[in-house]
C-alpha positions in Angstrom: -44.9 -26.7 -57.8 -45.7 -25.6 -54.8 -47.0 -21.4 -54.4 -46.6 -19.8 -51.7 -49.2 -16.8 -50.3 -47.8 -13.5 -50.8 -47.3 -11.8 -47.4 -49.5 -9.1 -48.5 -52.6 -8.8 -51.2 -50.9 -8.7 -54.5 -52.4 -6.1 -55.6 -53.5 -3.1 -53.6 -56.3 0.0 -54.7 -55.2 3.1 -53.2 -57.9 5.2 -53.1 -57.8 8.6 -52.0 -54.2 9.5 -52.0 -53.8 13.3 -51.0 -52.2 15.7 -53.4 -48.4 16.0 -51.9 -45.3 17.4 -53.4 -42.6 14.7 -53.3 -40.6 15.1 -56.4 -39.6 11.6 -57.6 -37.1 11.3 -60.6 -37.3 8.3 -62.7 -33.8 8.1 -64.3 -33.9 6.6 -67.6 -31.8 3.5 -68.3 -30.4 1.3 -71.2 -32.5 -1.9 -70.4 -31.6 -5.7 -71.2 -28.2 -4.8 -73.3 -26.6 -4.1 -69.7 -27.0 -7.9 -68.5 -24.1 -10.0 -68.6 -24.6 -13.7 -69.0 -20.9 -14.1 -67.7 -19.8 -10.9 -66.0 -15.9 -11.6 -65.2 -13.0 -9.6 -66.0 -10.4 -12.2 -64.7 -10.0 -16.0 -64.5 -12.7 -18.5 -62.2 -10.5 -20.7 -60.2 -11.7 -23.2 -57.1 -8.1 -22.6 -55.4 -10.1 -21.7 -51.6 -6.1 -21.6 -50.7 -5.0 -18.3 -53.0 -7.4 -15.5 -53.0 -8.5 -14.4 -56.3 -6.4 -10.7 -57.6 -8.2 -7.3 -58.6 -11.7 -8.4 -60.2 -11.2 -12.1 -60.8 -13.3 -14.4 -59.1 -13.4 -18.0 -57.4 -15.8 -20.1 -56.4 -17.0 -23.9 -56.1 -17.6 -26.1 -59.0 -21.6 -26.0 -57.9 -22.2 -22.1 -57.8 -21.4 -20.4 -61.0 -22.5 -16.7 -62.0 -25.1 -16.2 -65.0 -25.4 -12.5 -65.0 -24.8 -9.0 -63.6 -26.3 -5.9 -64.5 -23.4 -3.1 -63.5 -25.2 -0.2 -61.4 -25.7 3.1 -64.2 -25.8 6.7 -64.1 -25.7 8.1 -60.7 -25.6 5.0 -58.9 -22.7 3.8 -60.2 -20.2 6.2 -58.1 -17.9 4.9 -55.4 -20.2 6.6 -53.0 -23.8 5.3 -54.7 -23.4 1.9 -52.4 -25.6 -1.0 -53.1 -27.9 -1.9 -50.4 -30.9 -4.4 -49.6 -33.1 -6.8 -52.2 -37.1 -7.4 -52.3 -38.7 -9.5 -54.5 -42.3 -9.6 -55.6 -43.4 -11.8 -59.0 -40.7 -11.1 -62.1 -39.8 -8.5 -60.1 -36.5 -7.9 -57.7 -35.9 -4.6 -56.0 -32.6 -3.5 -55.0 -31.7 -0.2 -52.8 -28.9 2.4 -53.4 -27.7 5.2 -51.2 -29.0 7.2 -54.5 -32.4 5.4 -54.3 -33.7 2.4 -55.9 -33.6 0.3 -59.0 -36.3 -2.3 -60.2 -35.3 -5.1 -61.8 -37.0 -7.9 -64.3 -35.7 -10.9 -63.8 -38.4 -13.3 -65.4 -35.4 -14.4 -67.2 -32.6 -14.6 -64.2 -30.0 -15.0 -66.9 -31.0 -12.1 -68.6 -32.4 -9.4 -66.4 -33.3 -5.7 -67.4 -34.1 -2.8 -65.8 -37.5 -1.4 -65.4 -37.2 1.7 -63.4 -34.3 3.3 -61.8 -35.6 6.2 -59.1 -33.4 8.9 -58.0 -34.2 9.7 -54.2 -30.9 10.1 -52.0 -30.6 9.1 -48.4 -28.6 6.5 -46.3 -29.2 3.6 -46.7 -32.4 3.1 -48.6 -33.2 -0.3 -46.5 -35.9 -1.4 -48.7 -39.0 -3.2 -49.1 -42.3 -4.1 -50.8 -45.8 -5.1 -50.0 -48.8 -5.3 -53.0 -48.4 -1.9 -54.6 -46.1 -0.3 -51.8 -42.7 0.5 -51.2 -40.8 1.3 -48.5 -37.2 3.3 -48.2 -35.2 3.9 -44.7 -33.5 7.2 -44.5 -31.0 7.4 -41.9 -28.6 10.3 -42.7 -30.1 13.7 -41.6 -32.1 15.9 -44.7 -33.2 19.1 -45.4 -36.7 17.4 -46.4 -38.4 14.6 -47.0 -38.3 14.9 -50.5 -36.6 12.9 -52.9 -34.6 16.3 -54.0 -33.6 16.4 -50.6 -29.6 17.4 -49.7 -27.6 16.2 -46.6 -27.2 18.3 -43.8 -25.8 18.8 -40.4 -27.0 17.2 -37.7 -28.7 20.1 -36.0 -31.6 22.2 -37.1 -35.0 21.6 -38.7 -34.3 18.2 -40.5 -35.6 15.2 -41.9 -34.8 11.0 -41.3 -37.4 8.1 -41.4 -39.3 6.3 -43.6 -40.7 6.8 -47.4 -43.2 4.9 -48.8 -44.0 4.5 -53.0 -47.0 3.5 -55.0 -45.3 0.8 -57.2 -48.2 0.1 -59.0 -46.7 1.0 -62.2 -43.5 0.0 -61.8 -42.0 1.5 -64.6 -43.4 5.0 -62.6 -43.1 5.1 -59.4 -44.8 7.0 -57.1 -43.8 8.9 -54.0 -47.1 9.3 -51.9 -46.2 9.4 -47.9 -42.9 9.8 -45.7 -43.0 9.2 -41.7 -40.4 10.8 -39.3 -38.7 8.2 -37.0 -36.6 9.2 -33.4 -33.4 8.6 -34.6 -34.6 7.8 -38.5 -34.2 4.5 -39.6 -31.0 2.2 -40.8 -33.0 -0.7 -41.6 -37.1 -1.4 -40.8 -39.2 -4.8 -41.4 -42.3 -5.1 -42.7 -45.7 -7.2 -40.3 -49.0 -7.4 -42.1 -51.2 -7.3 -39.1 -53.9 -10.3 -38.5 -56.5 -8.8 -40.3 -54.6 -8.2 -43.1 -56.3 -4.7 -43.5 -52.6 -3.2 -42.2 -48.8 -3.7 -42.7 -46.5 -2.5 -39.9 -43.3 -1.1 -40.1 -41.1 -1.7 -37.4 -38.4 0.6 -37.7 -34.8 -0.6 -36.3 -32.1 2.9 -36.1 -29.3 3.4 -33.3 -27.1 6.0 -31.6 -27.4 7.8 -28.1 -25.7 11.1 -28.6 -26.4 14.3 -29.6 -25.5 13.8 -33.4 -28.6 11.8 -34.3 -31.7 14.5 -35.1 -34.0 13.5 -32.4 -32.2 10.8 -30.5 -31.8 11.9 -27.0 -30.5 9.2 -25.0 -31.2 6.6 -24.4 -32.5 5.3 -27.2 -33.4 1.8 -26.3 -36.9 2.1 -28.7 -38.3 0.9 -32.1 -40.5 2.7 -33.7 -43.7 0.8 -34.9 -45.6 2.2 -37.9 -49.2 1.4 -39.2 -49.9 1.7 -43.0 -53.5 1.4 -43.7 -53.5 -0.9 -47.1 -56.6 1.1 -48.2 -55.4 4.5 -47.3 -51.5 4.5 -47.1 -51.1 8.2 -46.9 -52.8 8.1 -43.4 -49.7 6.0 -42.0 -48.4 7.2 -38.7 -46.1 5.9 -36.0 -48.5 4.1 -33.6 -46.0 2.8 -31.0 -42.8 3.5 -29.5 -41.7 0.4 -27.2 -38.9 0.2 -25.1 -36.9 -3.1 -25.4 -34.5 -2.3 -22.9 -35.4 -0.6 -19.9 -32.4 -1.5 -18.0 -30.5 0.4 -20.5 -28.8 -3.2 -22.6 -25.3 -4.0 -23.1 -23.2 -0.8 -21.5 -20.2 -2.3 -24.2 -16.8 -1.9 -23.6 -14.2 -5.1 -23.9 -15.1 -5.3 -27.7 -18.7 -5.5 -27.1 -20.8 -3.0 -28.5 -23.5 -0.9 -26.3 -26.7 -1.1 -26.9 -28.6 1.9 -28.3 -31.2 0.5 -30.2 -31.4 -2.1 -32.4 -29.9 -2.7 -35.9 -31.8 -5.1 -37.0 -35.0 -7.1 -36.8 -36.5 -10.1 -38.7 -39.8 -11.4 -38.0 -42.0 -14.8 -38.4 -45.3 -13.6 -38.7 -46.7 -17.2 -38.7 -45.6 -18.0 -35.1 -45.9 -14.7 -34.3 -41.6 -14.6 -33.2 -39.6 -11.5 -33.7 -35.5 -11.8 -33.3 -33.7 -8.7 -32.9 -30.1 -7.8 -33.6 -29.8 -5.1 -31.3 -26.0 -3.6 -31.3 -24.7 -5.4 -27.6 -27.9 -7.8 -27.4 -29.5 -10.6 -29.2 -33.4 -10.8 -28.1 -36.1 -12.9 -29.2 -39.5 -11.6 -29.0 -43.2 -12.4 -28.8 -45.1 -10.4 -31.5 -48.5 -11.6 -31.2 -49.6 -7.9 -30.2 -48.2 -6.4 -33.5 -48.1 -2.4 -31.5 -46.4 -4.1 -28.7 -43.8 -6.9 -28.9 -42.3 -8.2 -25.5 -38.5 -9.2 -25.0 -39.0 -13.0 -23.5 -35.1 -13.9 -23.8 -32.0 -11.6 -24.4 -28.3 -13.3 -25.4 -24.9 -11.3 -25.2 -21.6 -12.6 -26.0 -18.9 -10.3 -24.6 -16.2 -12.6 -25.5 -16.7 -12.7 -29.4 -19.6 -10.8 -30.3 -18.9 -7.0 -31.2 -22.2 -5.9 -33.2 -25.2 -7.9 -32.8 -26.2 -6.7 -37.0 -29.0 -9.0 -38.3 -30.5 -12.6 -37.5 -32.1 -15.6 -39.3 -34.4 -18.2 -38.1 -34.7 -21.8 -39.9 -38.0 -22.8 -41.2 -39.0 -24.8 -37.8 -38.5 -21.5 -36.1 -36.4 -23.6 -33.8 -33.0 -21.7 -34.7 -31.6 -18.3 -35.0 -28.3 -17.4 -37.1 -27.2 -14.0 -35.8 -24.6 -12.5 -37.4 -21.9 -9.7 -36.3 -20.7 -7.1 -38.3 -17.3 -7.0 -36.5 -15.4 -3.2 -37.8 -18.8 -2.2 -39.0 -18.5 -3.5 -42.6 -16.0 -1.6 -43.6 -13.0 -3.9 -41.3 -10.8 -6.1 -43.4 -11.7 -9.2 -40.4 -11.4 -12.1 -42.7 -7.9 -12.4 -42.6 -5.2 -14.7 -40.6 -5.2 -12.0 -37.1 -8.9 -12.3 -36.7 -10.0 -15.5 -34.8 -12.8 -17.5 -36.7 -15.3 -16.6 -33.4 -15.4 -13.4 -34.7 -16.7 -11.6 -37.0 -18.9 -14.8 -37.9 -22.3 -16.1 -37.1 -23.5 -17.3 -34.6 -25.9 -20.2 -34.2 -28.4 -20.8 -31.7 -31.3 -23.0 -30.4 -34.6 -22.3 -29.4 -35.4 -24.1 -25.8 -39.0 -24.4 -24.2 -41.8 -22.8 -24.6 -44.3 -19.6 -24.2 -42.7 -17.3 -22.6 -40.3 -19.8 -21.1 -38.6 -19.9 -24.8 -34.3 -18.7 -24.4 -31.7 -19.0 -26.7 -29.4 -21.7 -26.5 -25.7 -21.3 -28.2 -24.5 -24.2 -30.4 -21.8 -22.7 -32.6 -19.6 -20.3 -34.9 -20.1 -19.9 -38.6 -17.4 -17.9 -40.3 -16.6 -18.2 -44.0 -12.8 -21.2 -44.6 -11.6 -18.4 -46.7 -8.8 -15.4 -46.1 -9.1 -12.4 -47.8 -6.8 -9.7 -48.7 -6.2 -6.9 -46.4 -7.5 -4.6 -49.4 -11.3 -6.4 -48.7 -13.8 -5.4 -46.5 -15.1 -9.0 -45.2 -17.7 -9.7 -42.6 -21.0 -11.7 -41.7 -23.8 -9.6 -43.5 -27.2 -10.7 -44.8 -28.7 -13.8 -45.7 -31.4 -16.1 -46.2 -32.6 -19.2 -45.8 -33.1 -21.5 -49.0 -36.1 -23.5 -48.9 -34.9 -27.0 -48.8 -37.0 -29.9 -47.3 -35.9 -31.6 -44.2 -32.8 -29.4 -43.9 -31.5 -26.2 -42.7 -28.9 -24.4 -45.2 -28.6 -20.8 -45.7 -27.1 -17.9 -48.1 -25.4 -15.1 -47.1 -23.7 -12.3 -47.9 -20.0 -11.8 -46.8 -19.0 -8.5 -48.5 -15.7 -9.0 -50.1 -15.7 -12.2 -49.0 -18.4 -12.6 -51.9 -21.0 -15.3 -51.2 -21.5 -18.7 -48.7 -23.5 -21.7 -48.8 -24.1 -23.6 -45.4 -25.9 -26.4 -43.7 -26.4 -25.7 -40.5 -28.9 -29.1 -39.9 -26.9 -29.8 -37.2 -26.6 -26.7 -35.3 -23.1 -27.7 -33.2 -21.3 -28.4 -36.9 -22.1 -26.1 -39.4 -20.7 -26.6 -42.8 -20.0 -24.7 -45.9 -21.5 -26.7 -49.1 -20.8 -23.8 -52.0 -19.2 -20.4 -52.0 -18.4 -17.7 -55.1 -16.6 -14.6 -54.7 -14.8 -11.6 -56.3 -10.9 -10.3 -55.9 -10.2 -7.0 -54.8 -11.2 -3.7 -56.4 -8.1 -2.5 -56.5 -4.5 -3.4 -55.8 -3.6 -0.1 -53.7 -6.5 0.8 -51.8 -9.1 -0.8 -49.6 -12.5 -0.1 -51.2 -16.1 -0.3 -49.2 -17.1 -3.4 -51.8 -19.0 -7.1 -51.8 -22.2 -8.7 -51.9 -24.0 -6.7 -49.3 -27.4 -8.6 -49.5 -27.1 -12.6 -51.1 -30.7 -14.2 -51.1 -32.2 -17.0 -52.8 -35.3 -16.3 -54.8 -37.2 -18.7 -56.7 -34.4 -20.9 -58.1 -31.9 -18.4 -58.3 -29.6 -16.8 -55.4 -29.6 -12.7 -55.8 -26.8 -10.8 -54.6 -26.7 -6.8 -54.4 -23.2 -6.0 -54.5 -21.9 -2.8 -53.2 -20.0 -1.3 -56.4 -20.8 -4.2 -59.0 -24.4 -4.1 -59.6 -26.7 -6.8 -59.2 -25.4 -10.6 -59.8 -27.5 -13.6 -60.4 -26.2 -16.8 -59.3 -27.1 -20.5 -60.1 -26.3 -23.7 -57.3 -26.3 -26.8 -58.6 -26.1 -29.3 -55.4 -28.3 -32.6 -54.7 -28.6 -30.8 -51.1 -31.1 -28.3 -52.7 -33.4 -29.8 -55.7 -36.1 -29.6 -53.1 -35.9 -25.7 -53.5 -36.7 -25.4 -56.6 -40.8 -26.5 -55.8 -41.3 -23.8 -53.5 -41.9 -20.1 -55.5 -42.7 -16.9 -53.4 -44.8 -14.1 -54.9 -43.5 -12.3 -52.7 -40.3 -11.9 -50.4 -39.3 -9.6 -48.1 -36.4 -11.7 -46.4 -36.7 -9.6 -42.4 -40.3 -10.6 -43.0 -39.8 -14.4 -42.8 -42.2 -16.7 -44.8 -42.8 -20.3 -43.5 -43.0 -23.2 -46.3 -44.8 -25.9 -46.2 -46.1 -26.0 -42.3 -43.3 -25.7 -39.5 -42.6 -29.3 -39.4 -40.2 -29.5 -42.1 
């Protein structure tokens, strides 16, 4: 098999760590009894034509479920959503508005629960490098503790980012927070060249009075540096401006930009592509505390939030996505055109700084949903098949996709698996929010259901199954096997 190198050191000594007073809570859970080797409550059918009723589910004949861990004790409210997955060995890490779980899943069909950490703050973006963790806190706070209570938005208060000693992961550690302009909704981790630092680039949005320190414009990123040695000296190094000319003023559908929502990286060819509200940008990161904008996109026709983007291996691609009626917008039904609310695909043409982005095509799940379900392009990743480009995302309520998009003009759908509503009166925020594939299996964090475990069985992706991470952060994009597959 082939083994990848981690992004970071895999294991970390932190030396010197002041003496702070962050109160963690490490909420004690029932362990391996919780996984599900077959976790549905209602009939599987392959009918793509009849959506599936209240918790049953559908899917192709090659993607089946083999287990589910529901989320416990005060994650499992309506409210406690589900939020982003890392991975680093056995181990898969999965954020909650109340905090953050860690999960075993040496055995993918029988996964357990190591640590379960209470720490409350919108939307716990998450992350891990050697023996850190990161959490994104954008809702405003009293503190930066993990006892912390919401608050207005004005006053003395408290959004950015948290970082955790995860040495011992059934004891996590909280050792160093970092206030952000404007907090941060989602951040993505850049070891620097030496490999002495990791950077946080920190992705948040809004331009009006109501975020706690976000005068407008906002048009920034914040850019962290963690020292791996000492971690509790991390500070916010830069501040850069991606759109001086203000970005996308919206209007028609289009959303204005005021800062970005989301970034993923390729560390390896040292590109950067940005999901930034009205704007799509690709970006030059070889200076880590200053990456330049060298092509910008906007599509005022279909596009209404530019949310999150994906490059193929080749770094020759990008899959942007938009999160049309901002996640919470029943859009995969029969009014909403399949332009929107859907990927879309682009090429990379030229080179240097002479590199734009070239648009190819649409990708929007062959599905309807109910009106009760919250459906939309959300987050995905690339699965490590030789010679091709295929992908697995997360659609919400519209459950989970498999595509080939090889051919960048004609992408195609190869596998999909999905739930019914949560309930037959009432649209309820719900869905894979995160679907990635790690290590054989794809990992899905879904919103109200817990964390599901998925196994594809397709000719299209045996190749996968000889490339293992030790570590993945999915915004920090690995290469495999050189750039020329």
């Amino acid at each position: 098999m082939f083994r990848l190198s981690p992004q970071g050191p895999r294991r970390l000594r932190i030396v010197g760590l002041a003496a702070l007073s962050f109160l963690v809570v490490t909420v004690a859970v029932a362990p391996a009894s919780n996984a599900q080797p077959v976790a549905a409550t209602g009939p599987t059918t392959a009918d793509a034509a009849t959506p599936p009723g209240v918790d049953e589910i559908a899917s192709s004949p090659n993607l089946r479920q083999i287990a589910n861990i529901p989320k416990q004790g005060t994650f499992a409210t309506e409210g406690a959503l589900g939020s982003d997955l890392a991975f680093q060995g056995r181990y898969a890490f999965a954020g909650n508005y109340e905090g953050f779980v860690i999960y075993d899943v040496k055995n993918p069909s029988r996964p357990s629960i190591v640590s379960q950490v209470q720490c409350s703050g919108s939307q716990n973006d998450i992350s891990v490098y050697g023996d850190l963790l990161f959490l994104s806190t954008d809702s405003p706070r009293s503190d930066d503790s993990c006892a912390s209570t919401g608050v207005p938005t004005s006053g003395t208060v408290w959004e950015g980012i948290k970082i955790f000693d995860i040495k011992d992961k059934r004891n996590p550690r909280y050792i160093k927070s970092v206030k952000t302009a404007c907090g941060s909704h989602t951040h993505t981790l850049v070891p620097s060249k030496d490999k002495k630092s990791v950077y946080v680039y920190v992705a948040s949005y809004g331009a009006n009075s109501t975020y706690v320190g976000c005068a407008p414009p906002h048009d920034s990123i914040s850019i962290i540096k963690v020292p791996l040695k000492k971690p509790t000296t991390a500070s916010v190094v830069a501040v850069p401006n991606l759109f001086p000319d203000g970005g996308n003023p919206g209007g028609n559908g289009s959303s204005n930009t005021t800062g970005c929502h989301d970034i993923t990286v390729y560390p390896s060819k040292d590109l950067a592509a940005g999901a930034c509200m009205g704007d799509g940008i690709l970006m030059d990161i070889a200076n880590r505390e200053a990456p330049r904008v060298i092509n910008r996109v906007r599509d005022t026709v279909n596009f209404s939030f530019w949310h999150s983007a994906t490059f193929n291996n080749a770094g020759t691609k990008v899959v942007f996505t938009d999160e049309l009626g901002g996640g919470s917008g029943a859009t995969c039904v029969e009014t909403v055109e399949p332009t929107r609310g859907a990927n879309a695909i682009y090429d990379i043409a030229g080179r240097g700084d002479g590199r734009n982005l070239v648009f190819k095509s649409y990708y929007k799940i062959p599905r309807l949903n109910t009106t009760l379900e919250n459906c939309v392009a959300h987050n995905g990743s690339l699965i490590p098949v030789l010679g091709r480009d295929i992908m697995v995302q997360a659609w919400y309520q519209g459950g989970i996709s498999v595509f080939d998009f090889t051919n960048s003009a004609r992408p195609v759908e190869i596998a999909y698996w999905e739930r019914g509503p949560l309930s037959a009166e009432r649209r309820i925020t719900g869905g894979s929010w995160s679907a990635y594939w790690y290590n054989g299996n794809i990992y899905s964090s879904d919103i109200q259901k817990g964390l599901d475990v998925l196994e594809l069985r397709d000719w299209r992706v045996w190749t996968a199954h000889l490339v293992k991470f030790k570590e993945l952060n999915v915004q920090s994009q690995p290469s495999y096997l050189g750039s020329n597959w």
